[in-house]
C-alpha positions as CSV (number, residue, x, y, z in Angstrom):
1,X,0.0,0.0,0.0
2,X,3.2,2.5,-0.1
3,X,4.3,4.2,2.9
4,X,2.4,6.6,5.0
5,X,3.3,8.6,7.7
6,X,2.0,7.7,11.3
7,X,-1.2,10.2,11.4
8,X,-2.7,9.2,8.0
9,X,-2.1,5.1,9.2
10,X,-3.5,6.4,12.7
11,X,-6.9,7.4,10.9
12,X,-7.0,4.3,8.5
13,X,-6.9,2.3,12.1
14,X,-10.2,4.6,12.7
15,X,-11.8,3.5,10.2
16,X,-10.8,0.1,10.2
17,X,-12.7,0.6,13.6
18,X,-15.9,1.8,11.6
19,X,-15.6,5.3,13.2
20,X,-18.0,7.8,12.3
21,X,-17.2,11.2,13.7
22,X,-14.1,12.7,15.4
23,X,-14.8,15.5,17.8
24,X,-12.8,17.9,18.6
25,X,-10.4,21.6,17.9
26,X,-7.4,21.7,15.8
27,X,-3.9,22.6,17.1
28,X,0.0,23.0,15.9
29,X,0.3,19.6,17.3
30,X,-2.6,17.7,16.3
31,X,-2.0,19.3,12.1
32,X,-1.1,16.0,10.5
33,X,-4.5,13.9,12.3
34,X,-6.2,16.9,10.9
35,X,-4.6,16.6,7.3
36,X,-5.3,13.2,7.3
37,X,-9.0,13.5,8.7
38,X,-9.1,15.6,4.9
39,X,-9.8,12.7,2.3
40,X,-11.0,10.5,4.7
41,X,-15.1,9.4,5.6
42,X,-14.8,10.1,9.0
43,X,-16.4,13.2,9.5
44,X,-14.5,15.9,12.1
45,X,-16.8,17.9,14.0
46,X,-15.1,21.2,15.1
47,X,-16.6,21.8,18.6
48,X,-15.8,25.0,20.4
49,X,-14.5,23.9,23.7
50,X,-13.1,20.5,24.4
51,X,-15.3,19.5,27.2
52,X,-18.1,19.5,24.7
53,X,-16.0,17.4,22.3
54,X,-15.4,14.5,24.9
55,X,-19.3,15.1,26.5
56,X,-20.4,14.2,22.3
57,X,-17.7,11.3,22.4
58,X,-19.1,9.8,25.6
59,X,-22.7,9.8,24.7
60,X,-22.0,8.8,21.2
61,X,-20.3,5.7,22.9
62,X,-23.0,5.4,25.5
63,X,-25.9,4.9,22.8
64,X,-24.1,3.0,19.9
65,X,-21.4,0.8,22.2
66,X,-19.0,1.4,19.8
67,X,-16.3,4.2,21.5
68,X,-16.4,7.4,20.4
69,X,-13.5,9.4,19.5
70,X,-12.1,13.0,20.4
71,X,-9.5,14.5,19.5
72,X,-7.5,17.8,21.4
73,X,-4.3,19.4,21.2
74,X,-1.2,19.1,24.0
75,X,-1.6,21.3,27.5
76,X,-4.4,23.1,27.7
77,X,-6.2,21.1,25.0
78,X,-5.8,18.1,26.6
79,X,-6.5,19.1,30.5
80,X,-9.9,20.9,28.3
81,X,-10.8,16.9,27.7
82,X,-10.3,15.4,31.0
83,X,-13.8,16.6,32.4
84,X,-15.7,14.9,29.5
85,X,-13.3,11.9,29.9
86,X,-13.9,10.7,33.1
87,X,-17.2,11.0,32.7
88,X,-17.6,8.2,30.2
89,X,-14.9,5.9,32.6
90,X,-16.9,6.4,35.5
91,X,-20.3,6.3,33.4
92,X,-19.4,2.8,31.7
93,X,-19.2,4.8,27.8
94,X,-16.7,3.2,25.4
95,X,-14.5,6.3,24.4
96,X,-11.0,6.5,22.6
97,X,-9.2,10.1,23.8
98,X,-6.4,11.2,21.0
99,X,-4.1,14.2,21.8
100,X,-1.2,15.8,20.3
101,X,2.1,16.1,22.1
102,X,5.4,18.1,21.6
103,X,8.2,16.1,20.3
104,X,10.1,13.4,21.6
105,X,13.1,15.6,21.4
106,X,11.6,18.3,23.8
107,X,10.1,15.9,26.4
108,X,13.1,16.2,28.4
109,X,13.4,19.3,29.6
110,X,11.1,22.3,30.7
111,X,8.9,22.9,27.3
112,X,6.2,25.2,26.3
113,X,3.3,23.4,26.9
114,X,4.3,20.2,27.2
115,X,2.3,18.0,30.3
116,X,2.9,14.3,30.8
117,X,-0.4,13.5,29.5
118,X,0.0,9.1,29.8
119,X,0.3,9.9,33.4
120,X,-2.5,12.4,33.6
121,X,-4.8,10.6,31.9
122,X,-3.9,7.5,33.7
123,X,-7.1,7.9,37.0
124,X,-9.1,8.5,34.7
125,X,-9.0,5.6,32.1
126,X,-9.1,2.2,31.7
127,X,-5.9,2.4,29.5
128,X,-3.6,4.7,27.9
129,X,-0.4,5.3,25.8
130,X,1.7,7.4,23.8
131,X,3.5,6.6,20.3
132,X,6.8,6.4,20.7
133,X,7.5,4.5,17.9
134,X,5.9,4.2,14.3
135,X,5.4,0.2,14.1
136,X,3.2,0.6,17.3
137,X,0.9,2.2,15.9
138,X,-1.6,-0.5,14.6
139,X,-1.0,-2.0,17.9
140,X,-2.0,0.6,20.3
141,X,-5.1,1.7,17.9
142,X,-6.5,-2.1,17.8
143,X,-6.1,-2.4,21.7
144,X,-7.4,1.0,22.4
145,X,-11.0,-0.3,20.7
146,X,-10.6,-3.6,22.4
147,X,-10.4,-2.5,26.3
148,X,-12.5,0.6,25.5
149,X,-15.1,-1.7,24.4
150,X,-14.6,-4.2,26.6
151,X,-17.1,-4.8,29.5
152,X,-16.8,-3.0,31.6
153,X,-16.6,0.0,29.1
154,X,-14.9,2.7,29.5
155,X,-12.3,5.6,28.1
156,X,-8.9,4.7,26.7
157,X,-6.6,7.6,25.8
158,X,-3.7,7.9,23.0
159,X,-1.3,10.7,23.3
160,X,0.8,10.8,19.8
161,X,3.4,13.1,19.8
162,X,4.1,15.7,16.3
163,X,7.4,14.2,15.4
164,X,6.0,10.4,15.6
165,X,2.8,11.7,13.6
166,X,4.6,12.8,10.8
167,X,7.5,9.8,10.2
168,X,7.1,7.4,7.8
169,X,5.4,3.6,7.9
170,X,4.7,1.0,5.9
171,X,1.6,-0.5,7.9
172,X,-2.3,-1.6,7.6
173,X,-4.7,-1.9,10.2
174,X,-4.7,-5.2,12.1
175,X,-8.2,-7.4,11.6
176,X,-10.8,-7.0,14.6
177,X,-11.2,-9.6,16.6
178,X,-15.2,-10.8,16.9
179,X,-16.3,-10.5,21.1
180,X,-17.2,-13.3,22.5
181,X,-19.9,-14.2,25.1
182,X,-19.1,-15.1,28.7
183,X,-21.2,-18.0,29.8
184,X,-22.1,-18.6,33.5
185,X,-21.3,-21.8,35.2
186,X,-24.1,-24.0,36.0
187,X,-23.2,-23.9,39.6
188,X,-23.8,-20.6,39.9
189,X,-26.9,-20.6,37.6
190,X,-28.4,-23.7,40.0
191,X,-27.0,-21.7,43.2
192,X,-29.1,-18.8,41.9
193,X,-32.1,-20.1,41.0
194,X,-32.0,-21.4,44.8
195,X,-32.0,-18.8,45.9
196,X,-34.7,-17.0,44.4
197,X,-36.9,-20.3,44.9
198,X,-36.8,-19.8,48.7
199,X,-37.3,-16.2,48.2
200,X,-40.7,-14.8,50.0
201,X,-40.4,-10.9,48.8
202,X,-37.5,-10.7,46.5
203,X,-36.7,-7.8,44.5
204,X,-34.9,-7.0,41.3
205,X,-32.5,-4.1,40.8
206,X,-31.6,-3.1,38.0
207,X,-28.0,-1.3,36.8
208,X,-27.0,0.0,33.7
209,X,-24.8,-3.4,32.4
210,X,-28.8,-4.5,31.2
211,X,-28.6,-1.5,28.9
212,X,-25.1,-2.0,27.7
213,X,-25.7,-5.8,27.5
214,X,-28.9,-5.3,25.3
215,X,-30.4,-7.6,27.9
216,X,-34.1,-5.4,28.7
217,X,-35.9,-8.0,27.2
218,X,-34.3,-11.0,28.9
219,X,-34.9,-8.7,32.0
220,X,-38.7,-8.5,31.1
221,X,-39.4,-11.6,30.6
222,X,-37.6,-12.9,33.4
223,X,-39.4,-10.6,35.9
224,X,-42.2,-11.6,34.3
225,X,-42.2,-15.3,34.2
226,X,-40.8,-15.1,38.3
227,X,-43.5,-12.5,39.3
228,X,-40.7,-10.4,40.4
229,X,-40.9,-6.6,41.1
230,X,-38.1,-4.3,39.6
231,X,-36.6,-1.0,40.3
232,X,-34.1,0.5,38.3
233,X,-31.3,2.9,39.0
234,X,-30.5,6.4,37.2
235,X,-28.6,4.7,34.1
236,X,-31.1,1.9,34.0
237,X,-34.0,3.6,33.1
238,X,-35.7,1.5,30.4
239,X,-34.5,-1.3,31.3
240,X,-38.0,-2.7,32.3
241,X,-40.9,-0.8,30.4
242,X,-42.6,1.6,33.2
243,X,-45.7,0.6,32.4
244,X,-45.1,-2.7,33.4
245,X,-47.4,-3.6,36.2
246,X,-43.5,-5.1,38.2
247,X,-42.0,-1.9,37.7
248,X,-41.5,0.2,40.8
249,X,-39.4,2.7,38.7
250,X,-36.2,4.1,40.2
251,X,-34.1,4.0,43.0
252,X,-31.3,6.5,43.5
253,X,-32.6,9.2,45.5
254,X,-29.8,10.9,48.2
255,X,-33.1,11.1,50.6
256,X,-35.8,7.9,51.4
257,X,-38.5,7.8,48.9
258,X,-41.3,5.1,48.5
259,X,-39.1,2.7,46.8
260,X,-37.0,2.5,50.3
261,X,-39.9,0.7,51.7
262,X,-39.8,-2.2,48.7
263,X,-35.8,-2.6,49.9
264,X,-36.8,-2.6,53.5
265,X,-38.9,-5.5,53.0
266,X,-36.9,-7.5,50.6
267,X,-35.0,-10.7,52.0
268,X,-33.6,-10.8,48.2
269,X,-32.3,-8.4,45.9
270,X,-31.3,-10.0,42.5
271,X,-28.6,-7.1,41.6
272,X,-28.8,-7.3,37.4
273,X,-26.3,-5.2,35.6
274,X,-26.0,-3.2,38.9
275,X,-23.1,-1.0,39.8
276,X,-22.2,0.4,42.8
277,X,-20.9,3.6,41.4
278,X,-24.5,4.1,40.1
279,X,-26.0,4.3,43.7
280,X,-23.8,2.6,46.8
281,X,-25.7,-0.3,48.4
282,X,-24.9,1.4,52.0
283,X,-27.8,3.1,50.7
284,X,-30.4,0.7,50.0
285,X,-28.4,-1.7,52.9
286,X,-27.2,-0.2,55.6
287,X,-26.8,-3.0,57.7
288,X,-25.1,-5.3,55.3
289,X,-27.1,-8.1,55.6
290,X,-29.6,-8.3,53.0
291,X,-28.9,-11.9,50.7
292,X,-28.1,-10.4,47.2
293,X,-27.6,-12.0,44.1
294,X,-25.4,-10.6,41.4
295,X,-25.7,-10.8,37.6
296,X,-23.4,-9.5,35.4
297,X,-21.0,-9.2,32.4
298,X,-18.3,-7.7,35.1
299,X,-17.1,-9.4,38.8
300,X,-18.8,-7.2,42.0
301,X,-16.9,-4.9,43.8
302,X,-15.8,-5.0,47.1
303,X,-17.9,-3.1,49.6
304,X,-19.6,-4.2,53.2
305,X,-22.7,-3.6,51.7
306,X,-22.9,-5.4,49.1
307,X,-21.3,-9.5,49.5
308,X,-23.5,-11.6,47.2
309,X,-24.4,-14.3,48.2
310,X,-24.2,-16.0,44.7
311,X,-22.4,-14.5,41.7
312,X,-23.4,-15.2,37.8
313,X,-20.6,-13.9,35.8
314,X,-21.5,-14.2,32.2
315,X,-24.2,-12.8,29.3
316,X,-26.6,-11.2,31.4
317,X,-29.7,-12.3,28.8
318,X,-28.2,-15.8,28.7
319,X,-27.8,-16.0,33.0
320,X,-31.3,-14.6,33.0
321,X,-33.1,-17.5,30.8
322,X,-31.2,-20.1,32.0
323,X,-32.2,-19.3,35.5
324,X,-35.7,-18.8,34.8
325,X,-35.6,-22.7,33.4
326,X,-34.1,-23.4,36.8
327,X,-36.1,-21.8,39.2
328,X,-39.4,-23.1,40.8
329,X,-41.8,-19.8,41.8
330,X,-44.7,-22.2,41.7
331,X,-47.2,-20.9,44.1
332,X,-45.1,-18.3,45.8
333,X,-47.4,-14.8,46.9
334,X,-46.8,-12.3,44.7
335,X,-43.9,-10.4,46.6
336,X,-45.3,-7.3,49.0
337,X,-43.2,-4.5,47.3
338,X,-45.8,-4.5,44.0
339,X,-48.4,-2.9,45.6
340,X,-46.1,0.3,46.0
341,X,-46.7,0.9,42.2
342,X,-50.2,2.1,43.2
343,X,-48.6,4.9,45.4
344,X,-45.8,5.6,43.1
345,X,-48.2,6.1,40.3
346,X,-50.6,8.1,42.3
347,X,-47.6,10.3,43.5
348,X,-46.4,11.3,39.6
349,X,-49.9,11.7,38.3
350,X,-50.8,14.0,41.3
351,X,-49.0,16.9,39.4
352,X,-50.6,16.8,36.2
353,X,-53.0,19.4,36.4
354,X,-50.9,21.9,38.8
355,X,-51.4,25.1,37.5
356,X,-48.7,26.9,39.8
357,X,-46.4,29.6,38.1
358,X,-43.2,29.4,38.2
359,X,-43.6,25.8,36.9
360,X,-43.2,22.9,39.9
361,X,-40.7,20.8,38.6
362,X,-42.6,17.2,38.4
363,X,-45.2,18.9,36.3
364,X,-42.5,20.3,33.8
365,X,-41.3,16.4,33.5
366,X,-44.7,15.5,33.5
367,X,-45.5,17.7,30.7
368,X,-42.2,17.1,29.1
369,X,-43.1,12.8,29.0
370,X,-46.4,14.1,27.1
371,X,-44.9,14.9,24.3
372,X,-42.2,12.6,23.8
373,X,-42.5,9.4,22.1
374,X,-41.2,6.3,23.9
375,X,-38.0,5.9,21.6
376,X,-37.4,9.5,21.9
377,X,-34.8,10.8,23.6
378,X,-34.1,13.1,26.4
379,X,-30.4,13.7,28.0
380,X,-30.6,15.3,31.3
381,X,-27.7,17.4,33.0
382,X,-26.7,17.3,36.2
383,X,-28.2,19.6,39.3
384,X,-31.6,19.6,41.4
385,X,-33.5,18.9,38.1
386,X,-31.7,15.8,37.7
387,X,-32.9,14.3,41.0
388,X,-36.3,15.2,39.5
389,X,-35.8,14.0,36.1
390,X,-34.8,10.4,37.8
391,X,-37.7,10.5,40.1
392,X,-40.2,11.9,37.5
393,X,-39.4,11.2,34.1
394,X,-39.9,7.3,33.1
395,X,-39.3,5.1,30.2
396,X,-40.7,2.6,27.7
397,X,-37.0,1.9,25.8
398,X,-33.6,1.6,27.1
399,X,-31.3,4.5,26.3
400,X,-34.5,7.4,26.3
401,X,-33.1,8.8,29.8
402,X,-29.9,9.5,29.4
403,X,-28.4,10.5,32.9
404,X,-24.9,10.7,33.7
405,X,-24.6,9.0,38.0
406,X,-21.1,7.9,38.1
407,X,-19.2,11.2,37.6
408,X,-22.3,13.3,37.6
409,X,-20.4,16.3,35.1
410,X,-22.5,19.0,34.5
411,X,-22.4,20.3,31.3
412,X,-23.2,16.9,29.7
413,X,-26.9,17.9,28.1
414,X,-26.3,19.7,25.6
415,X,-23.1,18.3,23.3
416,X,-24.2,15.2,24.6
417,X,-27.7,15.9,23.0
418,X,-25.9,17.2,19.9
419,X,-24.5,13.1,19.9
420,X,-27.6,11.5,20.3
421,X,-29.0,13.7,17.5
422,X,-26.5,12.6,15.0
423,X,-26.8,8.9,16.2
424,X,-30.6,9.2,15.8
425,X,-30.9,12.1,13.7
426,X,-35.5,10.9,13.2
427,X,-36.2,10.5,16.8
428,X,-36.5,13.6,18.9
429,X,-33.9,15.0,21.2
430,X,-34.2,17.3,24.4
431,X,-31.6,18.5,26.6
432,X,-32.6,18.8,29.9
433,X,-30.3,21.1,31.6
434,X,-30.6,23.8,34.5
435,X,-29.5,27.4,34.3
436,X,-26.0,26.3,35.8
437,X,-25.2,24.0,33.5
438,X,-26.5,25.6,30.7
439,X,-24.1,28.3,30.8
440,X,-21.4,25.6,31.2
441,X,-21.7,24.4,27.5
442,X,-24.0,26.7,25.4
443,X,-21.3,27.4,23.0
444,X,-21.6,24.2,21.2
445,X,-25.5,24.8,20.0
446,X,-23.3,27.0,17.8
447,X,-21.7,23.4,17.1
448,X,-25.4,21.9,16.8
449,X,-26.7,24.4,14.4
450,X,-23.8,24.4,12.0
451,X,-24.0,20.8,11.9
452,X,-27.6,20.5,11.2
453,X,-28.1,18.8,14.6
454,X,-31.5,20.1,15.6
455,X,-32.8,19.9,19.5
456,X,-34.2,21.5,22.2
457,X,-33.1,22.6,25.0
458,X,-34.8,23.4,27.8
459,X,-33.9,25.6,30.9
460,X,-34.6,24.9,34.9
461,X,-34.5,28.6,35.4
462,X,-34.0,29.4,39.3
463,X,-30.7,31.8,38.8
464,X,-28.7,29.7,40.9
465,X,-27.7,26.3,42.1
466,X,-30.5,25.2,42.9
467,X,-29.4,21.5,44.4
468,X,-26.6,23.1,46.7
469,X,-28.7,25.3,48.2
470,X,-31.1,22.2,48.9
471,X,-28.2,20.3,50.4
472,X,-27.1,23.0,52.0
473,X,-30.8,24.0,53.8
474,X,-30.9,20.2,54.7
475,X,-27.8,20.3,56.4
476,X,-27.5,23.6,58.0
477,X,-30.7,25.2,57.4
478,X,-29.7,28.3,55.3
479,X,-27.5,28.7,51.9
480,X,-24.9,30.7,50.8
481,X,-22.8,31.2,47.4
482,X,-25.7,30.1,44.9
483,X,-26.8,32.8,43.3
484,X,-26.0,34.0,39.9
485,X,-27.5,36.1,37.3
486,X,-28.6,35.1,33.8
487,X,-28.6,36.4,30.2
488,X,-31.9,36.5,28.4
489,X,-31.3,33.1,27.3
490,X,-34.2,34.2,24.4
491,X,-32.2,36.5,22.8
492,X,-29.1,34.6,23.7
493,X,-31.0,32.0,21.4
494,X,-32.0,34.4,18.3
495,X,-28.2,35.7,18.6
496,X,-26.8,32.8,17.7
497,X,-29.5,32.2,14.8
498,X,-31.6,29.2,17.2
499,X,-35.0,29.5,18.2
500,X,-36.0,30.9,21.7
501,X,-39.2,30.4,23.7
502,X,-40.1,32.2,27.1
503,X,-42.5,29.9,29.1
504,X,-44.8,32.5,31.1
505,X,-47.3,30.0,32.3
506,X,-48.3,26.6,33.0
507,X,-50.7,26.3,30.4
508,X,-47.7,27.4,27.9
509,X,-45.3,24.3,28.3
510,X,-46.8,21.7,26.1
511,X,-47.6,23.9,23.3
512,X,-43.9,25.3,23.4
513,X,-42.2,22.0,23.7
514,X,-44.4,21.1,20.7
515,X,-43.3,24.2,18.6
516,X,-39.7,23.9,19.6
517,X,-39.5,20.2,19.0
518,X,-40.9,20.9,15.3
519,X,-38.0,23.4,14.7
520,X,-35.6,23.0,11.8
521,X,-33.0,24.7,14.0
522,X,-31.7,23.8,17.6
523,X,-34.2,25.2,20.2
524,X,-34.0,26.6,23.4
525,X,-36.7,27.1,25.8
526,X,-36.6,29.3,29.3
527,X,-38.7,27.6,31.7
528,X,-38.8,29.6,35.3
529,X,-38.7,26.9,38.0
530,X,-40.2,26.3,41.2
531,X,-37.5,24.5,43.3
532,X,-39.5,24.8,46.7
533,X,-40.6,21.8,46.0
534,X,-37.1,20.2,47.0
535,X,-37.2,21.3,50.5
536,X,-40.6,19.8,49.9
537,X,-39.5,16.8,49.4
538,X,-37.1,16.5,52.1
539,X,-40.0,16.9,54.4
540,X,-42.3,14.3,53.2
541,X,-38.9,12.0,52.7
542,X,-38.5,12.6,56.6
543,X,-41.7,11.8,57.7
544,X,-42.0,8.4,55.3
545,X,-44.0,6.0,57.2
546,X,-43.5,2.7,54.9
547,X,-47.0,0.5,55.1
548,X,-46.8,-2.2,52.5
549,X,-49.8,-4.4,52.0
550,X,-48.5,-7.8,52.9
């Protein structure tokens, strides 16, 4: 195939990996990626700030399971990228980091610039390298794919520095190896099916590995068949349809909520694709002495809360049919915790009608689940709304929610809405953000509407940080270093040639969510918030009598 130099065989590794997009900024030491990005049909998306690049990498990894790829420059490029980064390590989102680096000749001494990057990046990836030498290349790109990829997922990062990219080599990618599935042992499969047998109120949480693993439907029909109630976390939302009559929707809430109660009772919890990142089992059991089984693609951590009882290491929809086939639930009461779905229900329907101005914020999610079909898809940031967006809004379809629980960034809604846009560019796409993190990453609708990516996004307005100030209330009964002001995120909107909405009523929200969500251009919609509902919340968590009809 004649020699190349290292960059141009570095993006012929890309798309040997079927890589669609590179996000990212050019630099002086990124120029020969860039040059030869030029002929090739992966498409590089210029993003104004790096953070956003990585955010569209890690959600683009997140939806697809194929890594997504961003691309920064040495220094301050790169530190730009760590945010976005460890965010899809700590989220489980397969994501391949490249950066540029001085030359190998400047490395060692004092240098403009010039960081250790391999040993920055190293907490916050699974695995990471720099070129030092041209026949390495193929090498390191292949492996990056394979551990990035790899359950569990996670980010990789490749730090190439401008000398290497731009020497010569004779070199094709190297052929991807097929994945292979991980099949339990039987004695673990019988040990758990035991288990759940002897069960009298068992109860099924479930983590994000059921989304990753494709394995919803598995999960479905094995609730279903064992007449076994589920709750999901944050990042397993859709995992179980919410209108199924065994889902008790989602656990995750830093304060008791009704779904406590079903934990309280259980004397099982079958842990599916559960992580203890997403939401720490000291939380759900304190004492440590609940029986748990755990099913998954990926070994259990280590924590005094959480010592399974059995472990099924393997194919999660595999584990799950083979135990159904195993298990004998013949005549077993259906378990306690359903008949919280009743109360749970009646709780989120009892704000669909509220009227209130500004907007409570379980009838903007209300209103917001109105209008959205179940494959559509919503991305949610991180702050007070997000507590409500995981209490509030529910899901037919894995992969509608998206919420970010292990590193919790904000900033993620809207480049990450940007990503789902382009991955789905017929469903519709909202990012859910709050004022805070709006202003965090608003530059890339800039990115959005010059790549034809077209959502809305819509505001929590309460000019300030709204879920500090309800920690800090909780904790020591006033707040303090919250408050900021706002542009007129309307004409902040028009500026930059998007739409902008103003919601001055109740009675306004579905008909603007409906005009926006019909725009040709990205949207955004300002949406004043009522957040005294939090403190709320915290009352009514305090005084939580649980009564389950036995």
């Amino acid at each position: 195939m004649g020699e190349l130099n290292v960059a141009e065989v570095l993006i012929q590794c890309l798309e040997n990996e079927e890589v669609e997009y590179v996000f990212g900024l050019p630099g002086e030491e990124n120029l020969h990626i860039l040059e030869a990005l030029r002929d090739s049909p992966i498409q590089f998306i210029t993003t104004r700030h790096e953070q956003g690049a990585a955010f569209m990498a890690d959600v683009y990894g997140r939806l697809t399971g194929k890594a997504g790829v961003c691309l920064s420059t040495l220094g301050p490029g790169a530190t730009n990228l760590m945010t976005g980064v460890a965010d899809a390590n700590l989220d489980g989102a397969p994501l391949v980091a490249i950066t540029g680096q001085v030359g190998t000749d400047r490395m060692h001494i004092e240098s403009h610039q010039y960081l250790d990057l391999v040993a920055m990046f190293a907490p916050v990836t699974k695995w990471n390298a720099q070129i030092v030498r041209p026949d390495t290349t193929t090498e390191i790109i292949r492996k990056a794919f394979k551990v990035a990829q790899s359950e569990k997922p996670g980010a990789v990062h490749i730090d190439l520095p401008e000398n290497i990219a731009a020497m010569s080599l004779d070199a094709k990618p190297l052929h991807r190896d097929s994945r292979e599935k991980t099949y339990a042992s039987t004695r673990s499969l019988n040990a758990a099916a035991a288990a759940i047998s002897k069960a009298k109120n068992p109860l099924i949480l479930a983590g994000n590995g059921v989304i990753r693993g494709r394995a919803s439907e598995a999960l479905t029909e094995f609730a279903t068949q064992l007449n076994i109630p589920v709750a999901n976390t944050f990042m397993g939302k859709g995992a179980i349809p919410y209108t199924h009559p065994l889902s008790l929707w989602t656990l995750g809430l830093q304060q008791r909520d009704l779904i406590s109660c079903a934990f309280d009772e259980a004397d099982l919890v079958i842990a599916i694709g559960y992580d203890l990142i997403e939401y720490s089992p000291k939380k759900w059991n304190p004492e440590g002495n609940k029986q748990i089984i755990h099913i998954d693609e990926s070994r259990s951590e280590i924590d005094s809360s959480y010592i399974p009882l059995v472990e099924v290491f393997g194919d999660i929809s595999d584990s799950l049919n083979d135990i159904v086939k195993r298990c004998d639930r013949q005549g077993k009461a259906t378990p306690s915790a359903v008949s919280l779905r009743s109360q749970i229900k009646e709780d989120y329907e009892q704000y669909a009608n509220d009227d209130g101005f500004p907007i409570k914020p379980q009838k903007i999610i209300y209103d917001l689940r109105q209008v959205m079909a179940p494959e559509d898809i919503v991305i949610s940031d991180v702050g007070a709304h997000k507590m409500w967006m995981a209490r509030h809004y529910h899901s037919d379809c894995p992969n509608t929610c998206i919420i970010s629980n292990g590193f919790a960034a904000m900033g993620i809604a809207i480049p990450g809405a940007m990503a789902a846009k382009l991955v789905y560019p017929e469903r519709k796409i909202v990012a859910v953000t709050g004022d805070g993190g709006f202003m965090m990453n608003c530059q890339e609708l800039e990115t959005a509407l010059r790549v034809n990516t077209p959502f809305v996004t819509l505001i929590f307005n309460d000019n300030g940080y709204g879920l500090i100030e309800w920690k800090q209330i909780n904790q020591f009964g006033h707040s303090t270093s919250i408050d900021f002001g706002n542009p007129d995120f309307v004409k902040f909107a028009e500026s930059m040639g998007l739409k902008g909405y103003r919601v001055e009523s109740a009675a306004d929200l579905i008909p603007t969510l409906q005009k926006a969500l019909a725009d040709d251009v990205p949207a955004v919609i300002d949406c004043p918030v009522d957040y005294k509902e939090n403190l709320r919340f915290s009352q009514k968590a305090g005084d939580l009598s649980c009564e389950i009809n036995i």
